[in-house]
N, C-alpha and C positions, 0 to 999 in steps of 0.2 A: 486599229484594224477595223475594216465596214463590214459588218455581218451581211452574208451571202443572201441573193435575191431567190435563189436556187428555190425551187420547190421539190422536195422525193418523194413521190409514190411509187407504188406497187403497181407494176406487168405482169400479165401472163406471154413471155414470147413465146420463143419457136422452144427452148431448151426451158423453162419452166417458168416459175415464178420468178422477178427480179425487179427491181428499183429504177427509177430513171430521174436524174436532176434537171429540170429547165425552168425557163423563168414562167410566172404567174401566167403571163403574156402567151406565152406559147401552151401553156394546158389549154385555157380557154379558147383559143382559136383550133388546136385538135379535139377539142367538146363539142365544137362549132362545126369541123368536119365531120364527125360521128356521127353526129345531127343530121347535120346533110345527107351524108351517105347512107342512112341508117344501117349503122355497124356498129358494134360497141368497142370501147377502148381495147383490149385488147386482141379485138380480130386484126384492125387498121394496126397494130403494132406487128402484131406477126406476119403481115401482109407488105408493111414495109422492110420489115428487116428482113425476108425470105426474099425482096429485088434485092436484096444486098447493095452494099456500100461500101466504100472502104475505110471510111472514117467509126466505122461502128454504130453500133442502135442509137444513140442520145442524136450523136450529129442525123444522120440518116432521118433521122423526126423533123429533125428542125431543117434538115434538107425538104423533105417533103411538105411542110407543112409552108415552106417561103411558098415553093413551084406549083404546091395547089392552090393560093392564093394570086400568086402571080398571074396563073392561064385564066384565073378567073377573072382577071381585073382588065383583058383585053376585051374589048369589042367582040372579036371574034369566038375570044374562046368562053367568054361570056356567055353569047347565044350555043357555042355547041355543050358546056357543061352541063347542062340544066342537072344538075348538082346530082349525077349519080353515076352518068359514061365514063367518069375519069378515075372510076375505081379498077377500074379492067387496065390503065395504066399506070399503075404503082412504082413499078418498074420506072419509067420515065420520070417518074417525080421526083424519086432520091436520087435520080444523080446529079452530079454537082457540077457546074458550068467545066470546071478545069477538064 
């Protein structure tokens, strides 16, 4: 059996204190938004999980965290994120293409 790549820390959400599992890979790139955005980890958690999702907070992150890379990696939304407009759509970023 391959021991899990999972990393858990500690949230503040919307409903209190709570844990979340993702990979290495994905904390760093949401440390990376924080960064950006200047917000701390658990504002952008409770900012995301308050657009709701229907998959729940873990997925909902790693929703958010693909589609705020994504908009940034075009041309266009390159030039319009200058990495702080795109917190006003939080909403838009956890949803999921389906």
């Amino acid at each position: 059996m391959t021991a899990s790549r999972l990393i858990n820390r500690n949230v503040v959400a919307e409903r209190g204190r709570t844990s979340m599992r993702l990979e290495p890979e994905l904390w760093e790139m949401l440390a990376e938004i924080c960064e950006r955005e200047a917000h701390d980890m658990n504002t952008l958690v409770r900012q995301i999980e308050a657009a709701g999702h229907a998959g729940g907070r873990t997925s909902a992150v790693r929703v958010y965290v693909a589609n705020y890379f994504h908009v940034a990696a075009t041309e266009v939304g390159h030039a319009a994120v200058g990495h702080g407009p795109l917190m006003g759509r939080v909403a838009d970023l956890t949803r999921s293409a389906a």
